[in-house]
Backbone as a ProteinNet text record, in pm:
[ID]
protein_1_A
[PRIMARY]
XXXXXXXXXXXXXXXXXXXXXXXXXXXXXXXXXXXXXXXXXXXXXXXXXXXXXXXXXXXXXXXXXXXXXXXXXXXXXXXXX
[TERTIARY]
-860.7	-890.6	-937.8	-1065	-1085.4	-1067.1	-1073.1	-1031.6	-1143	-1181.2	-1296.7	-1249.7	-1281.1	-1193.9	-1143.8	-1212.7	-1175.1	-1005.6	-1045.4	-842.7	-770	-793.1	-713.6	-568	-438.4	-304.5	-319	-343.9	-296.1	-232.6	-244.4	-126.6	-255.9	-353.2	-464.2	-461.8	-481	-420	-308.9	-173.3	-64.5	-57.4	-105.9	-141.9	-224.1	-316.7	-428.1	-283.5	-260.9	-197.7	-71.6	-23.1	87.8	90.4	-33.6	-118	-163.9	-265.1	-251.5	-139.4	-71.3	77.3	125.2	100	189.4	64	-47.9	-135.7	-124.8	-93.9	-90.5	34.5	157.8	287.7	278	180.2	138.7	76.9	14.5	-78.5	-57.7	109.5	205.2	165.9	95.2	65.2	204.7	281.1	417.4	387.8	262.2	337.4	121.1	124.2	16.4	-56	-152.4	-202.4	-306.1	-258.5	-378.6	-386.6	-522.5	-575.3	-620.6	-585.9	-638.5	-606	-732.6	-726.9	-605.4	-566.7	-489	-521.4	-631.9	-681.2	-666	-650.8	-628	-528.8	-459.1	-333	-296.6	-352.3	-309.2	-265.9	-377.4	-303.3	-218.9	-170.2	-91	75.5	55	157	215.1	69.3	103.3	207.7	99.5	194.4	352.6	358.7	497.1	593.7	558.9	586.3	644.7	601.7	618.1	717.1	691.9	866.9	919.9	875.5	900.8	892.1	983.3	974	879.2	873.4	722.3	758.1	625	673.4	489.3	484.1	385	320.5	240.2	214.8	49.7	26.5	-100	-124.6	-312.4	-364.3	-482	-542.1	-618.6	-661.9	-568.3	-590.5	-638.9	-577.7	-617.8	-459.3	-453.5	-299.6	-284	-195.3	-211.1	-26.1	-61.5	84	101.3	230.4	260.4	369.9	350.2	416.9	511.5	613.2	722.6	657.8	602.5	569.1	636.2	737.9	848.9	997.5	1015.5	1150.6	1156.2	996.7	994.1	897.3	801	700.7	765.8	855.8	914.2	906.1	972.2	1017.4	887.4	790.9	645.6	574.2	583	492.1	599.6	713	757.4	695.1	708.8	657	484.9	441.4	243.4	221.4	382.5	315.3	295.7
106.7	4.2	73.4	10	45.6	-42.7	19.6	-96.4	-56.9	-88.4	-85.4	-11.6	68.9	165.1	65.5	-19	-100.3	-205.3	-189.6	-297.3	-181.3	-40.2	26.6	12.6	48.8	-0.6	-102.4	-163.6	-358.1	-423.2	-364.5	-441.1	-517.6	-486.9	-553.8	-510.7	-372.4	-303.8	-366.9	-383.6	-410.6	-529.3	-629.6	-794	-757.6	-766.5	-739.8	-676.7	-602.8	-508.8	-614.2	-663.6	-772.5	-910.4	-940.4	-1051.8	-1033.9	-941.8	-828	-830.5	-777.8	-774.6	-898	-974	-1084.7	-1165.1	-1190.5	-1221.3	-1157	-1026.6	-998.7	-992.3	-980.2	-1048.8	-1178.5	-1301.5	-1419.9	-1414.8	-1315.8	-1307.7	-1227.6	-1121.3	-1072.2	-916.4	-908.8	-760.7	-682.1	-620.1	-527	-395.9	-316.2	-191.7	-188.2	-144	-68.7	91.1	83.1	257.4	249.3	364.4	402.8	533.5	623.3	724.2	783.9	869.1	937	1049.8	1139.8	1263.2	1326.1	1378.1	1523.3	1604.5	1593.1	1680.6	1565.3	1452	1303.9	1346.1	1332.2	1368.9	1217.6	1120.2	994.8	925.9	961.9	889.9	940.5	1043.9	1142.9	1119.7	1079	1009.3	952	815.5	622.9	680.1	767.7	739.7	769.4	926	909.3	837.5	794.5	643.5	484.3	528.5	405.4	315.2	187.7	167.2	77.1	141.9	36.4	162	111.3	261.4	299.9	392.5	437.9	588.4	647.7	818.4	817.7	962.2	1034.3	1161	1216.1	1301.1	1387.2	1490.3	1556.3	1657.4	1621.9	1709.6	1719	1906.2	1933.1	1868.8	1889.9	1828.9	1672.2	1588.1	1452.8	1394.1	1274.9	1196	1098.6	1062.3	944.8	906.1	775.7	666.4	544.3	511.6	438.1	315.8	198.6	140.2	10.7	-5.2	-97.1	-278.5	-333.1	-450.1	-552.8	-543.6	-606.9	-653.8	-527.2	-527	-548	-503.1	-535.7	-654.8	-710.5	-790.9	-887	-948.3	-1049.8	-1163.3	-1145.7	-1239.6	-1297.4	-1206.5	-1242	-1360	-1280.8	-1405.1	-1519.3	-1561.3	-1697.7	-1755.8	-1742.3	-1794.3	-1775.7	-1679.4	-1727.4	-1815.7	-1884.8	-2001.7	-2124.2
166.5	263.2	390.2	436.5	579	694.6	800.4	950.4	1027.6	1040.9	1165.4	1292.9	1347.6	1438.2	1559.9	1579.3	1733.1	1682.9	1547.7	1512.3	1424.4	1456.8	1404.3	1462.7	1389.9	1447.7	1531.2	1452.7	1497.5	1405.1	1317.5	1213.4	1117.3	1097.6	1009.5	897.6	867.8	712.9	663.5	731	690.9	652.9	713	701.6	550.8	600.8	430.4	334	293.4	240.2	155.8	241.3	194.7	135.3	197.3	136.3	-35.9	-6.4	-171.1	-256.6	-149.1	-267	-332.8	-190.4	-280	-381.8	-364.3	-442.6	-607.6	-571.5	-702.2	-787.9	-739	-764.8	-865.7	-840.1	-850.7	-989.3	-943.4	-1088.2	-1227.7	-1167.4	-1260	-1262.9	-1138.1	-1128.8	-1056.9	-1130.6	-1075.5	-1013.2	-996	-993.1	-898.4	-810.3	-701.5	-723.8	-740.4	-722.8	-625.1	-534.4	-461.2	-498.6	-468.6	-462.9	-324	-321.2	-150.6	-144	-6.9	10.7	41.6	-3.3	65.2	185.8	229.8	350.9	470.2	419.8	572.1	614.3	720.9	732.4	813.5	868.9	874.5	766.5	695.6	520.6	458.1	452	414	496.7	624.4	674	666.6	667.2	609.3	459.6	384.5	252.3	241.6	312.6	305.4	367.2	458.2	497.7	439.1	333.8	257.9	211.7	279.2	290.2	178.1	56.5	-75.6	-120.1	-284.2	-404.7	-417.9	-437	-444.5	-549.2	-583.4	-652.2	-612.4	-570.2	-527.9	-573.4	-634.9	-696.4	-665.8	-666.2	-655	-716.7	-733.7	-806.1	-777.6	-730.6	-654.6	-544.3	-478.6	-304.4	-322.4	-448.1	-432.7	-461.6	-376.4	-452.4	-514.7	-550.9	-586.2	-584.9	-566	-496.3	-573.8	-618.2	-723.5	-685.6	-637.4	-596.6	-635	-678.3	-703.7	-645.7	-713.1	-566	-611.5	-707.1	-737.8	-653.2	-621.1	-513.9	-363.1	-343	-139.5	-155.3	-234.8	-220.7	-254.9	-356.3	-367.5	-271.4	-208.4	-21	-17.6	12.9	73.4	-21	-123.2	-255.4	-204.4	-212.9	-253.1	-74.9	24.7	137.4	153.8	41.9	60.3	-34.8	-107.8	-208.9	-150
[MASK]
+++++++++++++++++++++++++++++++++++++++++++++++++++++++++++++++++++++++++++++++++

């Protein structure tokens, strides 16, 4: 996902991001992958960051992030129904 630099940290990724989640919750999607550099070190942050289960893994300076959207997304889907 990108943000346009002028609504970076505003909470616009995170909005999008949860919306997603719960959209796909809906549609019986359980489990998130993203892919991203290893050399970002903002993203590399966000990820460890992550405030749901997650398991993280890399290979050749690329990652990839595996996310639970079962146990923290819950809440969200039943109030975007």
């Amino acid at each position: 996902m990108i943000v346009a630099t002028a609504w970076q940290h505003e909470g616009v990724a995170t909005a999008l991001l949860q919306r997603l989640g719960a959209h796909a919750l809906r549609e019986g999607v359980t489990t998130a992958t993203a892919l991203f550099s290893g050399s970002n070190q903002e993203v590399l942050d966000l990820v460890r960051d992550v405030p749901l289960p997650h398991s993280i893994s890399y290979d050749h300076g690329s990652g990839e992030l595996h996310v639970d959207l079962t146990s923290a997304l819950a809440g969200v889907s039943e109030k975007e129904s």
